[in-house]
ZALUM-930093 format. One record per residue: x negated, y, z of N, C-alpha, C in turn. Coordinates in steps of 0.2 Angstrom, whole numbers, padded with zeros to 4 digits, always signed. Example, Ala and Ser with C-alpha at 12.3 -4.5 7.8 and 13.67 -1.06 7.14 Angstrom:
# residues 2
-0066-0028+0039-0062-0022+0039-0066-0016+0039-0064-0011+0035-0068-0005+0036-0064+0000+0039
This chain:
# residues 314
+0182-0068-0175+0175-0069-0177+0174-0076-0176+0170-0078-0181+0168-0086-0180+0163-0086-0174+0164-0092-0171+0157-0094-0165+0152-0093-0168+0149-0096-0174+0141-0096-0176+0141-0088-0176+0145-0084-0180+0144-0078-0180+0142-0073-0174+0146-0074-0168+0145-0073-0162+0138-0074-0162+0137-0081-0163+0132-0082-0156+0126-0081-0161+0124-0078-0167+0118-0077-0169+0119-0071-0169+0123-0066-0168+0123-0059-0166+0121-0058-0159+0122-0063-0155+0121-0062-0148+0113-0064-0147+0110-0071-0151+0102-0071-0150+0099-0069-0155+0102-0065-0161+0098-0060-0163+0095-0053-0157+0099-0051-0154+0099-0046-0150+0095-0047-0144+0095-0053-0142+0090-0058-0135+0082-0058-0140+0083-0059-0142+0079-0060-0148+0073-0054-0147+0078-0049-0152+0071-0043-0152+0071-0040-0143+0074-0041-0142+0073-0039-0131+0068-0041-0131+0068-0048-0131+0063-0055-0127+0055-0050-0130+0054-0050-0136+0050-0048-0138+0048-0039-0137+0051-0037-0137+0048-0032-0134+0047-0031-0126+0051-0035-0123+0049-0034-0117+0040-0040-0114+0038-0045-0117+0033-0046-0119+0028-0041-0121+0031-0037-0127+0025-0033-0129+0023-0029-0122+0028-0025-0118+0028-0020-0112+0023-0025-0108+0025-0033-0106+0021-0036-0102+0013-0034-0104+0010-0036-0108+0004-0037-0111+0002-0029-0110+0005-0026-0112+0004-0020-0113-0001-0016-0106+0006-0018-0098+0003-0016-0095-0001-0020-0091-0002-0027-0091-0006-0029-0089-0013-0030-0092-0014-0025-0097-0022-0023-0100-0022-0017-0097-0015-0013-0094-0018-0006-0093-0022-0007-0084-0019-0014-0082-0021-0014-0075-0027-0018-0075-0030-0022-0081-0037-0025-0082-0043-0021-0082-0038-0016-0086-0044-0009-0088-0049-0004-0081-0043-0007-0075-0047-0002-0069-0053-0006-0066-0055-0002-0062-0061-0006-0059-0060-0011-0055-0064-0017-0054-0061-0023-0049-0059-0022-0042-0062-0017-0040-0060-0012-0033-0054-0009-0033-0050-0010-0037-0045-0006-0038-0036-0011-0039-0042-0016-0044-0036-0020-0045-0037-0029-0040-0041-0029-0035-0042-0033-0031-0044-0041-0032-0040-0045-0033-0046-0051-0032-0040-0056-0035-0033-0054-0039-0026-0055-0043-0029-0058-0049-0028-0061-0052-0026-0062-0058-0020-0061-0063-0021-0055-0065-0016-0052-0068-0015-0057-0072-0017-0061-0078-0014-0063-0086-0012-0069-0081-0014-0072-0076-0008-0077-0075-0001-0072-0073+0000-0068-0068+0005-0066-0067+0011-0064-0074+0006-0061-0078+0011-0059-0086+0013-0068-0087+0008-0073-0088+0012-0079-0088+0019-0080-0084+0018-0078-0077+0023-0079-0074+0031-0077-0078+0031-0071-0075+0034-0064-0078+0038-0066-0084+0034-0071-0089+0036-0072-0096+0040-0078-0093+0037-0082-0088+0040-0089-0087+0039-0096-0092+0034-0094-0091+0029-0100-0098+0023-0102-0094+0024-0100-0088+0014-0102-0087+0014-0109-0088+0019-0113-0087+0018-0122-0086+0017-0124-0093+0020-0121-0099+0020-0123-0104+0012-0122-0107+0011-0115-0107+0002-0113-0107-0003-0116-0104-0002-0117-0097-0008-0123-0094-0010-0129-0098-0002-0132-0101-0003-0138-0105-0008-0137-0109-0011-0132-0114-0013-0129-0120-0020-0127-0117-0020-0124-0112-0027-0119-0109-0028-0122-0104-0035-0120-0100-0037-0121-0095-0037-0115-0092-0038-0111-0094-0040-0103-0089-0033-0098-0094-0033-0093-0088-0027-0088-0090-0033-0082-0091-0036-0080-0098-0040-0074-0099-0036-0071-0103-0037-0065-0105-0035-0058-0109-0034-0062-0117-0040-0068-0118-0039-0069-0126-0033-0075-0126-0033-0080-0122-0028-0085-0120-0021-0082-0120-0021-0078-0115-0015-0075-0115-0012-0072-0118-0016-0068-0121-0015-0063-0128-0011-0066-0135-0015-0072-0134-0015-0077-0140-0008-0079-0139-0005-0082-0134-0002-0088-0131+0007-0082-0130+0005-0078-0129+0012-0071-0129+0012-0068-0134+0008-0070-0140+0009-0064-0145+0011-0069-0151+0007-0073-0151+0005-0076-0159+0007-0084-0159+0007-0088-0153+0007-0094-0153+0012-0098-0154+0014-0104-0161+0018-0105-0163+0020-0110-0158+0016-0111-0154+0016-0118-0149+0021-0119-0143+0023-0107-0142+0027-0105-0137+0034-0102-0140+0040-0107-0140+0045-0103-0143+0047-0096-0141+0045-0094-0134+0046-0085-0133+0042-0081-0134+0034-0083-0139+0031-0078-0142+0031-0073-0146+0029-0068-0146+0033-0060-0148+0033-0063-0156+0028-0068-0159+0029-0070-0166+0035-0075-0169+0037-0078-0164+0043-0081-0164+0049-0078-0163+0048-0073-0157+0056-0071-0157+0057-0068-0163+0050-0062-0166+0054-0059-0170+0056-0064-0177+0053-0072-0180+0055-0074-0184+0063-0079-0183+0063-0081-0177+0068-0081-0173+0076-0075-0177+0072-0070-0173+0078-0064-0172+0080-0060-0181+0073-0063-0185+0076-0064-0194+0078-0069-0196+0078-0072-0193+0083-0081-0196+0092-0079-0193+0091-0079-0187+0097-0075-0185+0102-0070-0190+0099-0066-0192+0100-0060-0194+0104-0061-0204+0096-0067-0203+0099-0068-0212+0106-0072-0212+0107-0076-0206+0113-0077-0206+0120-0074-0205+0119-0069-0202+0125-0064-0203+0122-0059-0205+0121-0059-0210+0119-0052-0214+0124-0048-0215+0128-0051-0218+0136-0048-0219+0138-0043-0214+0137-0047-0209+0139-0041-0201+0136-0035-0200+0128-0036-0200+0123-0030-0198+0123-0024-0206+0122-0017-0201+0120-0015-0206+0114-0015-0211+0114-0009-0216+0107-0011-0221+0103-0007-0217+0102-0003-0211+0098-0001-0207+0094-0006-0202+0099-0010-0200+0098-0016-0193+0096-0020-0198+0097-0024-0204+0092-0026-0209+0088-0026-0209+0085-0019-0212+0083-0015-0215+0074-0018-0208+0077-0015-0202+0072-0017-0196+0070-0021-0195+0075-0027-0196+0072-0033-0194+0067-0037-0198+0070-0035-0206+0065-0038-0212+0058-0034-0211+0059-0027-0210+0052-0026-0212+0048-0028-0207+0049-0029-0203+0046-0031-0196+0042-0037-0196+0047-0039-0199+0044-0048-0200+0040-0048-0206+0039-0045-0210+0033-0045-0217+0029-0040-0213+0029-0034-0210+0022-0032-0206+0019-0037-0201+0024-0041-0197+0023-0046-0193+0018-0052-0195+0018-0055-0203+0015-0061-0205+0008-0054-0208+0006-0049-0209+0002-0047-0210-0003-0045-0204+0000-0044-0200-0003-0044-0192-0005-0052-0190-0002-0056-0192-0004-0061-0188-0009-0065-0194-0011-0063-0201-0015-0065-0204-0023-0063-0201-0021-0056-0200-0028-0052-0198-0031-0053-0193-0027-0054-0188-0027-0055-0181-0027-0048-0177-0029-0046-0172-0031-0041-0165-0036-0044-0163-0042-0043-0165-0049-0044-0164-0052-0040-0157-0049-0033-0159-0050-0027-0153-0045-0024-0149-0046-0023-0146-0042-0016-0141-0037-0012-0144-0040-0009-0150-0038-0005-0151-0032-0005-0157-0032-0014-0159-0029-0016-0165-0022-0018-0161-0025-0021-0154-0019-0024-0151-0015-0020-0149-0015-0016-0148-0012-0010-0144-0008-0007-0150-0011-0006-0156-0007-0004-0162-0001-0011-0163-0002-0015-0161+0002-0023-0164+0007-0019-0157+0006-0018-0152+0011-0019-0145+0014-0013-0148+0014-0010-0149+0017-0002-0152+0021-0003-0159+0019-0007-0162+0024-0010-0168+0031-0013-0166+0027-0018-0160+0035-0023-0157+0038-0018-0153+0037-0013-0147+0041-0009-0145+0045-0006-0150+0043-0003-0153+0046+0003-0161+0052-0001-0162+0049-0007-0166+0053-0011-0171+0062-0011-0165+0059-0014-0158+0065-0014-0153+0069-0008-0152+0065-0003-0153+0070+0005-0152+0072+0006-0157+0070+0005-0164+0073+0004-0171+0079+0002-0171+0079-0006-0168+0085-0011-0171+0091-0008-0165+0088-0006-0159+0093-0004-0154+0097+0003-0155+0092+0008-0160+0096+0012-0161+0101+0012-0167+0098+0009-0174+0104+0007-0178+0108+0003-0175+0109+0000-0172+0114-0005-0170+0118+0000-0167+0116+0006-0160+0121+0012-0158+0124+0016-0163+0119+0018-0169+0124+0023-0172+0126+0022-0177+0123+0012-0181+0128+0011-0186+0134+0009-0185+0135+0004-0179+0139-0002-0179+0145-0001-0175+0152-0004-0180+0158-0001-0178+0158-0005-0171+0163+0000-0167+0164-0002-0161+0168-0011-0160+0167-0014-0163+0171-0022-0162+0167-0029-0159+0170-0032-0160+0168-0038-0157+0160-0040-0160+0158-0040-0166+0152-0038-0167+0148-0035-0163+0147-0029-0162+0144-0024-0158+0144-0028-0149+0149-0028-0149+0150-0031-0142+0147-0038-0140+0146-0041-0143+0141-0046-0144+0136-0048-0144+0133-0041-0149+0125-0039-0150+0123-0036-0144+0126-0030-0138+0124-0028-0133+0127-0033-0126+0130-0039-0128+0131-0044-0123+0122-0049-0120+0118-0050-0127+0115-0052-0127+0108-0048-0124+0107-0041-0127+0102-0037-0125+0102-0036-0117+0109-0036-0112+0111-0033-0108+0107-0039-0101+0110-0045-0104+0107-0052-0102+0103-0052-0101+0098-0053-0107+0088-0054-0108+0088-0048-0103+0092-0042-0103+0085-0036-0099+0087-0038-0092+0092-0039-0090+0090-0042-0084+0090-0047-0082+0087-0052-0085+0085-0059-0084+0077-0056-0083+0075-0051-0087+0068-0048-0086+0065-0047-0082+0069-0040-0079+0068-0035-0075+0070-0037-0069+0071-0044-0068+0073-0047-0060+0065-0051-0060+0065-0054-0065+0058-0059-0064+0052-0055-0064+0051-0049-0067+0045-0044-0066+0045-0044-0058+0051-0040-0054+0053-0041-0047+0052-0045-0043+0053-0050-0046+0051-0056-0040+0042-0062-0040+0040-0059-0046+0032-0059-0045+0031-0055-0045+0030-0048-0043+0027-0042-0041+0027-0043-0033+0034-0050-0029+0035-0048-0023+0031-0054-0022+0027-0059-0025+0028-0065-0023+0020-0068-0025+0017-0064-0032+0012-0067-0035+0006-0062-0035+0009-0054-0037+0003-0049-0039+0000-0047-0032+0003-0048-0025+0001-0045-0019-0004-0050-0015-0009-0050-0015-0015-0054-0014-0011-0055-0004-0012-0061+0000-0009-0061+0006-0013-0058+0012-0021-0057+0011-0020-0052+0015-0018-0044+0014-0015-0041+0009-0013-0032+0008-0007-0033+0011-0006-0030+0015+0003-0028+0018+0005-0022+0010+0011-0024+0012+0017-0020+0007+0014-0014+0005+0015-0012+0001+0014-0005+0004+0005-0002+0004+0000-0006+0002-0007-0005+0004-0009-0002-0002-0015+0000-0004-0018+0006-0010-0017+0001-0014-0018-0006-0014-0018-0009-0020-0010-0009-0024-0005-0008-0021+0000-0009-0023+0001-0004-0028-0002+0003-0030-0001+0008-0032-0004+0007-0040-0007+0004-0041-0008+0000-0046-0005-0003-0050-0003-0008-0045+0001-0013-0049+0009-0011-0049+0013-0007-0045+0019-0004-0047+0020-0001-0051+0013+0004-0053+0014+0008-0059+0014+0004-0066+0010+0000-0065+0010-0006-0069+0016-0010-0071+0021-0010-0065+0029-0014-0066+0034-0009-0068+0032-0003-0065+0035+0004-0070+0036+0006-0076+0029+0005-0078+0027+0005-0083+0031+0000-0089+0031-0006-0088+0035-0012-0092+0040-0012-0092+0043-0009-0089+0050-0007-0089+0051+0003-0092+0048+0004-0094+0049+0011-0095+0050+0015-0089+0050+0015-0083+0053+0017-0078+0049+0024-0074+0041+0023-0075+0038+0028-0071+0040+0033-0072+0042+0038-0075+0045+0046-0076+0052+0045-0072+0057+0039-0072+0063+0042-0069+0062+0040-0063+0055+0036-0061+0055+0035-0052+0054+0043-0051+0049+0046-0053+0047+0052-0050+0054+0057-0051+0057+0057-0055+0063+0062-0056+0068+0059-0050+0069+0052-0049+0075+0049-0044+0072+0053-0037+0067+0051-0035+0066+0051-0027+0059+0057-0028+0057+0057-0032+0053+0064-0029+0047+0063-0023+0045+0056-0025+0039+0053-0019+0034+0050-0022+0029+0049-0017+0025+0044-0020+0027+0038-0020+0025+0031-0024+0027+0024-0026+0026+0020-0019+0033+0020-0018+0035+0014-0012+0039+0009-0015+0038+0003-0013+0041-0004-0015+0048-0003-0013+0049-0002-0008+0058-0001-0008+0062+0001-0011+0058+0009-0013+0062+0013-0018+0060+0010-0025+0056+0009-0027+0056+0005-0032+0061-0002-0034+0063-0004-0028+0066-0011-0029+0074-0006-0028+0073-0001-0028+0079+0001-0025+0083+0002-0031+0077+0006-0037+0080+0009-0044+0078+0002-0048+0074-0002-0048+0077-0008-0053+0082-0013-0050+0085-0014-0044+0091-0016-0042+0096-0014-0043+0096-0008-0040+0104-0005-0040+0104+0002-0042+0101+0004-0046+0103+0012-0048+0106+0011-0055+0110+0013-0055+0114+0014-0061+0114+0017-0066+0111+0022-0064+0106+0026-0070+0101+0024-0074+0098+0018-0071+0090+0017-0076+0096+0013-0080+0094+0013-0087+0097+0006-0090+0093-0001-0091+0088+0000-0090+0084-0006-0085+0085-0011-0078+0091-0007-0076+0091-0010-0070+0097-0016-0068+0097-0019-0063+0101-0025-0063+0109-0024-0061+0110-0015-0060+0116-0012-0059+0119-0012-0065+0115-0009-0068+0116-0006-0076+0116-0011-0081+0114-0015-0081+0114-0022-0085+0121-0027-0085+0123-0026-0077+0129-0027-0078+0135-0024-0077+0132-0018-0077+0140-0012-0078+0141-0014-0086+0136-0013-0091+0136-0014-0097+0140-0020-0098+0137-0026-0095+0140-0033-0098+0148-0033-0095+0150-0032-0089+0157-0031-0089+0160-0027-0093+0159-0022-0097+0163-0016-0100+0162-0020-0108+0157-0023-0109+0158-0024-0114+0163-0034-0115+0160-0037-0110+0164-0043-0112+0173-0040-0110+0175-0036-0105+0181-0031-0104+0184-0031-0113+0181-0028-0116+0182-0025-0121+0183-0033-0127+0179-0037-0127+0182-0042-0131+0186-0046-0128+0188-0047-0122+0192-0048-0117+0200-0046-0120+0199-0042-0121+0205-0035-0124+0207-0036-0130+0200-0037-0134+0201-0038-0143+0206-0044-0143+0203-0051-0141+0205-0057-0141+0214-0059-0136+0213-0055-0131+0220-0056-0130+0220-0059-0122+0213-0062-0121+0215-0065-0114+0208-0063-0111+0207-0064-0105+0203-0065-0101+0200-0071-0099+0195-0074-0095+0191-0080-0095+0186-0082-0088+0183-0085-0087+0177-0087-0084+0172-0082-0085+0168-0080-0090+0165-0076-0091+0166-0068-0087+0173-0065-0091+0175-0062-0087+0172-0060-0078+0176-0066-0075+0176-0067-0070+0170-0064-0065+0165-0069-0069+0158-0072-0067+0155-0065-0066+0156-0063-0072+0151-0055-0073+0152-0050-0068+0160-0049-0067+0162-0046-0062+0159-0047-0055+0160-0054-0054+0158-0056-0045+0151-0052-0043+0146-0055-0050+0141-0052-0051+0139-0043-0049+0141-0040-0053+0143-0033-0052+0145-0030-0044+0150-0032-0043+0151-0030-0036+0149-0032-0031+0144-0038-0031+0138-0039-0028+0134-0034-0027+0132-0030-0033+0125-0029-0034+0129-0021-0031+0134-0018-0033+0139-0011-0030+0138-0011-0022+0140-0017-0019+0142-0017-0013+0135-0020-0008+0128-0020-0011+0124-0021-0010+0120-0014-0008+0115-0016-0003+0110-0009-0001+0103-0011+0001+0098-0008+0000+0091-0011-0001+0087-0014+0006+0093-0011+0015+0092-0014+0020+0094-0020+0020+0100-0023+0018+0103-0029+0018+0097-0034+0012+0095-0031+0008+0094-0036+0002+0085-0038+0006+0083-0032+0010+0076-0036+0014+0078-0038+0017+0084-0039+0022+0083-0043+0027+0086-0050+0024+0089-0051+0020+0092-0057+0016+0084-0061+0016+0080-0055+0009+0074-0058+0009+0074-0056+0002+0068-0052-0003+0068-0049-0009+0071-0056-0015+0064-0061-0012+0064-0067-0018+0069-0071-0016+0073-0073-0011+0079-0077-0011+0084-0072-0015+0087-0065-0015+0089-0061-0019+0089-0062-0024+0081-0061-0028+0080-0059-0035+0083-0068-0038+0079-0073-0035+0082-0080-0036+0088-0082-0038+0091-0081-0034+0099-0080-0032+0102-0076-0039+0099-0070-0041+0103-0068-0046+0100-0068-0051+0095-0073-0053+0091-0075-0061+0096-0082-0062+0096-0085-0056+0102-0089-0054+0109-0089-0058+0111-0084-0057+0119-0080-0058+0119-0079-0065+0117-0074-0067+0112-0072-0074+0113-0079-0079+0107-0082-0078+0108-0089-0082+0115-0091-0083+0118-0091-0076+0124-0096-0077+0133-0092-0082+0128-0085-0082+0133-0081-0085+0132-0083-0093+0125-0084-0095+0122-0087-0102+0127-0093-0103+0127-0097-0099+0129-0104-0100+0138-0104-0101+0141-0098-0097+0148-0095-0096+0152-0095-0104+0146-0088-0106+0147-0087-0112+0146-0089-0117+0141-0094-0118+0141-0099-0123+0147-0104-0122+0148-0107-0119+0154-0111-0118+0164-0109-0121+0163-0103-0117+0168-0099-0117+0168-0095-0125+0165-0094-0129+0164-0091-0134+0159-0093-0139+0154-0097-0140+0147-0098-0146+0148-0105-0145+0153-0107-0143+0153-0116-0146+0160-0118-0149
């Protein structure tokens, strides 16, 4: 397979993540706006979605205040922020037009019409509540869409393996950064761990991740930060989690590894990554320190990004 073909199958697929996992941000932190102030504390949640996205620097430039309409604007629609849910997906159809040939007429099929409902949405705007919420439910959809024809159209080959190299990336480049501002931003300094405020804002990180229903099926409790950091860490059954994201990226770079003939750096990296995350337990990783952890391996992550573009997309 050529590099450019690679590597706009792999930012196609980063592509609609990025943006659905944006539309989740938004999502829940309206659902955590919605409670009473007594409930959600003295936080500024739409900075924290800033965070979480990793754009607040770039939006301060643009705005002075982090509100509902700023934010909303600035993560959804704003051509000013290249990881806006409106760019990824124009983004993730320029991609796509260029390997057309690759993708099937389903994963096509999703990503076009996305994009012409997409410039219809962003003509009209989300004026309300209840538009916008229809708009966040568009961009998840479209994400389960393009994720599920890609599983049950696309031959098992190097294509394929490329397209889930990238989605496996972005979700945990995600789903570490929701973590490590949850630990570091959303908990106001005087609530200890663990306090009524946190039961809010956790559901709200479960939420963005899909995860509330399989905390309660895992552990059978009510919402503790440990155990939560326990199943977006290391359980290997959420596929959200930073276990699972890289059982995934090993088996699949494994498998192009195998196609191509040799092994590599990438390889390597992913692995070290892995066994870390195996060989790790949730007493070690607090006495370490959550955010030196989560750092440490948004850290790694990236550098896997930069492995694999080297090693393969150039």
């Amino acid at each position: 397979m050529l590099s450019r073909t690679a590597e706009n199958l792999y930012w196609l697929a980063r592509y609609v993540e990025r943006a659905e996992y944006l539309a989740r941000t938004i999502d829940a932190t309206l659902r955590v706006t919605a409670l009473p102030a007594a409930y959600i504390g003295k936080t500024n949640e739409w900075d924290s979605a800033l965070l979480t996205a990793g754009v607040a620097a770039s939006f301060y430039q643009q705005y002075e205040e982090a509100n509902e309409h700023n934010v909303v604007e600035y993560l959804s629609f704003s051509p000013n922020n290249p990881s806006s849910i409106r760019n990824c997906i124009e983004a993730a159809r320029l991609n796509s037009r260029s390997v057309r040939t690759a993708l099937t007429s389903e994963m096509w099929d999703t990503i076009n019409s996305s994009w012409i409902e997409l410039q219809e949405v962003w003509s009209k705007g989300t004026s309300t509540r209840e538009e916008l919420a229809k708009f966040l439910r568009f961009v998840q959809e479209t994400s389960l869409r393009f994720d599920g024809s890609a599983y049950r159209t696309m031959l098992r080959n190097d294509a394929y393996w490329f397209s889930r190299m990238g989605v496996h990336l972005e979700r945990a480049d995600n789903t570490a950064r929701i973590l490590d501002v949850k630990y570091h931003v959303l908990l106001p300094e005087e609530e200890h761990v663990g306090g009524p405020l946190d039961f809010y804002q956790w559901t709200s990180i479960l939420r963005s991740v899909s995860a509330l229903t399989a905390y309660h099926w895992v552990y059978r409790e009510t919402l503790k930060p440990w155990l939560i950091a326990d199943l977006l860490i290391l359980n290997d059954t959420l596929p959200r989690s930073l276990a699972s994201c890289y059982g995934n990226l090993v088996r699949n770079l494994d498998q192009i590894g195998v196609a191509y003939g040799r092994q590599g750096p990438a390889q390597r990296h992913a692995r070290g990554i892995r066994n870390r995350l195996e060989h790790s337990n949730m007493n070690d990783i607090f006495q370490h320190g959550v955010h030196e952890f989560i750092q440490e391996f948004i850290a790694d992550n990236s550098r896997l990004g930069e492995i694999i573009t080297k090693q393969y997309l150039i």
